[in-house]
C-alpha positions in Angstrom: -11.9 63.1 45.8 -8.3 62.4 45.0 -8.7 58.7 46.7 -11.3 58.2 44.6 -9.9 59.3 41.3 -6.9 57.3 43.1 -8.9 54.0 43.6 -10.6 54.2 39.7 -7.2 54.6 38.7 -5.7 51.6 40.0 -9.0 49.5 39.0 -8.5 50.9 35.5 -4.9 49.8 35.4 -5.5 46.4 37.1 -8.7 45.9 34.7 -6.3 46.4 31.5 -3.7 44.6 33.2 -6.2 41.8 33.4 -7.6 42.1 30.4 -4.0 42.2 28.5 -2.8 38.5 30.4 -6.5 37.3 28.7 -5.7 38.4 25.8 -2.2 37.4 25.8 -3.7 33.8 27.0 -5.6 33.6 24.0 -3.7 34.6 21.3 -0.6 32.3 23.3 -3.4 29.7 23.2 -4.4 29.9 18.5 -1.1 29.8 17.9 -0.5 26.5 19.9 -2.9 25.4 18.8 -2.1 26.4 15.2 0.9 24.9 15.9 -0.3 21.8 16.7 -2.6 21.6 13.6 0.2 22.6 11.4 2.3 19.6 13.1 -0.8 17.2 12.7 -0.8 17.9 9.2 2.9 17.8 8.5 2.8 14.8 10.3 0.2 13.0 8.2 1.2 13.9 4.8 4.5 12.6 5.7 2.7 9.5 6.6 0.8 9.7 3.5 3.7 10.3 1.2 5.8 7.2 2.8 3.0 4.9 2.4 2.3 6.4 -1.2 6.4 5.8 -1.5 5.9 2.1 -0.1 3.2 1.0 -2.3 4.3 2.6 -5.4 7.3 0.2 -4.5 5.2 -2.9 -4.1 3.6 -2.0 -7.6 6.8 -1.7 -8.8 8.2 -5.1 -7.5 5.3 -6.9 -8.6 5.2 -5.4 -11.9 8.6 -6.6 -12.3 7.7 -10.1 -11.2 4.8 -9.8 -13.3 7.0 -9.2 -16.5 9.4 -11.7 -15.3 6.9 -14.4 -15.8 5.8 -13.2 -19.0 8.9 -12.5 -20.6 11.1 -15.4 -19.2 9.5 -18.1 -17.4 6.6 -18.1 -19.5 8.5 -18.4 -23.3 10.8 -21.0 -21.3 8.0 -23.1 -21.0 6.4 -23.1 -23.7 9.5 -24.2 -25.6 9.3 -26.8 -23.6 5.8 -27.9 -23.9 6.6 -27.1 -28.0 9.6 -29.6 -27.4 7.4 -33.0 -25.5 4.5 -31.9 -28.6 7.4 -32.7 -30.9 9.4 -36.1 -29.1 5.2 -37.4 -28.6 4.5 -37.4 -32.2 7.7 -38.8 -33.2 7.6 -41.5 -30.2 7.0 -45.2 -31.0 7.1 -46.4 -27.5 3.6 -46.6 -25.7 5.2 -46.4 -22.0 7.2 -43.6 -23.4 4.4 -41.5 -24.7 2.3 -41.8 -22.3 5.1 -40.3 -20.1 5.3 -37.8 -22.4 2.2 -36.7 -22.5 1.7 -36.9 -18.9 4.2 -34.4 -19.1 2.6 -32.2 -21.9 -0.7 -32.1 -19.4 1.2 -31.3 -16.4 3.0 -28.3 -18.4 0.2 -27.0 -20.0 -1.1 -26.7 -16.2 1.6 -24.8 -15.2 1.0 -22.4 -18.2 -2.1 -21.8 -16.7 -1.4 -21.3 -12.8 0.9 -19.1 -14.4 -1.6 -16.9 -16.6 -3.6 -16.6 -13.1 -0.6 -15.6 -10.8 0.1 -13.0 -13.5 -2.9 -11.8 -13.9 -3.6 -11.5 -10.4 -0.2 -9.5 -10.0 -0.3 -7.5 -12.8 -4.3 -7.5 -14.3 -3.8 -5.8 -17.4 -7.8 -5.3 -17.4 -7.8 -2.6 -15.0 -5.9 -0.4 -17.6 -7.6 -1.1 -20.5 -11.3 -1.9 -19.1 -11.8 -0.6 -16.0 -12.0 -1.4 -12.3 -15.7 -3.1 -12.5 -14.4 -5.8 -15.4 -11.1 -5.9 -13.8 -12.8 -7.4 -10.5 -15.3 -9.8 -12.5 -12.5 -11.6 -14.5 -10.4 -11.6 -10.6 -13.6 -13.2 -9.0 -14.0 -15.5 -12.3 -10.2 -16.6 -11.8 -10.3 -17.6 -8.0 -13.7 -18.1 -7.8 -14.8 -20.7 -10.4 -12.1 -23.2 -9.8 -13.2 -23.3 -6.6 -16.7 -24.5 -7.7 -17.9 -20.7 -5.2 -20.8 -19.0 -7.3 -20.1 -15.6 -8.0 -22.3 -13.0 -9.1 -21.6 -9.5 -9.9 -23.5 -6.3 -10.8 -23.2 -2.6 -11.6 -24.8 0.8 -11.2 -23.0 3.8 -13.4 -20.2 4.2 -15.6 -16.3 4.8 -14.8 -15.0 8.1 -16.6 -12.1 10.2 -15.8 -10.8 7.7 -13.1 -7.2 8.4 -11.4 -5.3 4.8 -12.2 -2.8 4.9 -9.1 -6.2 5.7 -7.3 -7.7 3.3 -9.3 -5.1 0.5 -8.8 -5.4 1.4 -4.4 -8.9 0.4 -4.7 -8.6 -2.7 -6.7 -5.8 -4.0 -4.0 -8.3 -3.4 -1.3 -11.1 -5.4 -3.0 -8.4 -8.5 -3.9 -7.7 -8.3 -0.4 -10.6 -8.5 0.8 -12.3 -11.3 -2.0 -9.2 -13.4 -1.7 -9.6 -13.3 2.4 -13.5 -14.1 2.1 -11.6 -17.8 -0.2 -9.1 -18.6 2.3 -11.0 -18.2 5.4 -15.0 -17.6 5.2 -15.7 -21.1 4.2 -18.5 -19.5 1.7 -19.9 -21.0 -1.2 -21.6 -17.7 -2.7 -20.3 -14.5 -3.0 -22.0 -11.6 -4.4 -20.4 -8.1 -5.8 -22.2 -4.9 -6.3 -20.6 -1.8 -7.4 -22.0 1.8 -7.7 -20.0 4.3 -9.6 -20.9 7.5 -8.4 -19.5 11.4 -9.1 -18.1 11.1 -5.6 -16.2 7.7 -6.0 -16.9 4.4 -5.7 -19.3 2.1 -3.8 -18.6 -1.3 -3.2 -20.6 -4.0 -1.2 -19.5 -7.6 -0.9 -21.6 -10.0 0.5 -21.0 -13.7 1.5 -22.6 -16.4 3.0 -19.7 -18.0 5.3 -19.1 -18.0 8.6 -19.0 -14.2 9.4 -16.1 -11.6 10.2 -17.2 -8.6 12.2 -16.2 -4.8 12.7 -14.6 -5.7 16.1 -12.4 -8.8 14.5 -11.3 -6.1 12.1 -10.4 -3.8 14.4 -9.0 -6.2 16.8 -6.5 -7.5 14.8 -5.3 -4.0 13.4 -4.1 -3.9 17.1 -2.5 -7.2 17.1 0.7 -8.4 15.8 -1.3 -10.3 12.7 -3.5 -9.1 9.6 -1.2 -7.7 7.5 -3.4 -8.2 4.4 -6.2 -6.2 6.5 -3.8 -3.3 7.7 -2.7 -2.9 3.8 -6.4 -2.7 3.5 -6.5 0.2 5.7 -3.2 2.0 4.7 -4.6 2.1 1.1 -8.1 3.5 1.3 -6.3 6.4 3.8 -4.8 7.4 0.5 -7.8 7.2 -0.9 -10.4 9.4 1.5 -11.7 5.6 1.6 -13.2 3.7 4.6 -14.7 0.2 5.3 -16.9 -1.4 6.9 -17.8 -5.0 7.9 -20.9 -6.4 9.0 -22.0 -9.7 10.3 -25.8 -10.9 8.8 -28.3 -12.6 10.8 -28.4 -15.1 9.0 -25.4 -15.9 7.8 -22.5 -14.6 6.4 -20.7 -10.5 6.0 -21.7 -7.5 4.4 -18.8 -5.7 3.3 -19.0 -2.0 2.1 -15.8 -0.6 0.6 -16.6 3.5 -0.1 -13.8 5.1 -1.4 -13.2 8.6 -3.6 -10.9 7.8 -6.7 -12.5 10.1 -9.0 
């Protein structure tokens, strides 16, 4: 009898044993992992809060630029062009006026390549009108001296919107209209937006020669496509993703979704 008692003993304290290294396992186990969470998330609001640092400085600089060009260059110039108004009217020589007024046409150019790079930089519009309008008179601007067609429409209406947020998502869409100019070889480009209590949605659609998810990605990997990996580094701040799509018959679908509500 006392063997037995004996035996049930030692499976008792073996089966306790056993059970407190499981349980030791375990609770070893949630708090690595815990751990690991915790460092995950340290980790990526770091990340978040050094890109939020970085482009907060990139707003910055070309804010400053921005002002530069409307505060010095731009009141330069227009002394100037003030100054060849003045010597063509009082001119009696034909070779010399027509110099002159070359002159005039070619500044009065410059003033406006310079409205548009300062507008691009710095487009007052989001501020005072909104993202939707904001993106119309951008498209207008690069679009219709190019002879592209451009259409844009719009589902909702844009209330108690976050501007940095705002501003994110603007960058993104520049990016992504000015990449579908330089490269797409398109000759229509169409915008819809939806403005929804969750965010924003945004398609963009194209009829040139096609850019796919997997080019995307690809060249997130690669040394090149800066413009598309401040793309992605912006609509992280943003619980934003993207998404491009090549059409069968021609051309790319491209839907921005982002929350800046």
């Amino acid at each position: 009898m006392n063997e037995i008692q004996l035996a049930i003993g030692i499976a008792f304290f073996f089966g306790l044993f056993g059970a407190a290294i499981i349980l030791f396992i375990l609770y070893h186990n949630k708090k690595t992992i815990q751990f690991l969470n915790e460092k995950q998330i340290a980790e990526q609001t770091f990340k978040n809060k050094l890109l939020e640092s970085i482009i907060k400085s990139e707003e910055d600089e070309r804010k400053r630029i921005a002002e530069d060009i409307h505060d010095g260059i731009g009141p330069v110039i227009s002394v100037i062009k003030f100054s060849l108004e003045n010597l063509i009217s009082e001119s009696t020589d034909d070779s010399a006026s027509k110099l002159l007024s070359k002159t005039h046409d070619n500044i009065s150019n410059l003033m406006l390549d310079l409205r548009k790079v300062y507008k691009k930089i710095l487009p007052n519009t989001l501020e005072n009108d909104g993202l939707i309008t904001a993106l119309e008179q951008y498209c207008e601007t690069i679009y219709n001296s190019k002879g592209i067609i451009f259409n844009m429409s719009s589902i909702g209406v844009e209330y108690n919107l976050n501007l940095q947020k705002m501003v994110l998502l603007f960058r993104v869409c520049q990016e992504v209209l000015h990449n579908i100019l330089k490269y797409s070889e398109a000759t229509e480009v169409n915008v819809h937006v939806e403005v929804k209590e969750a965010g924003f949605f945004i398609e963009i659609h194209d009829n040139g020669i096609g850019f796919s998810q997997e080019s995307f990605n690809s060249k997130l990997n690669s040394q090149k496509g800066f413009g598309l990996k401040s793309i992605q580094n912006r609509l992280q701040l943003i619980n934003g993703n993207i998404k491009f799509e090549l059409l069968n018959l021609k051309g790319t679908r491209t839907t921005i979704i982002a929350d800046i509500c």
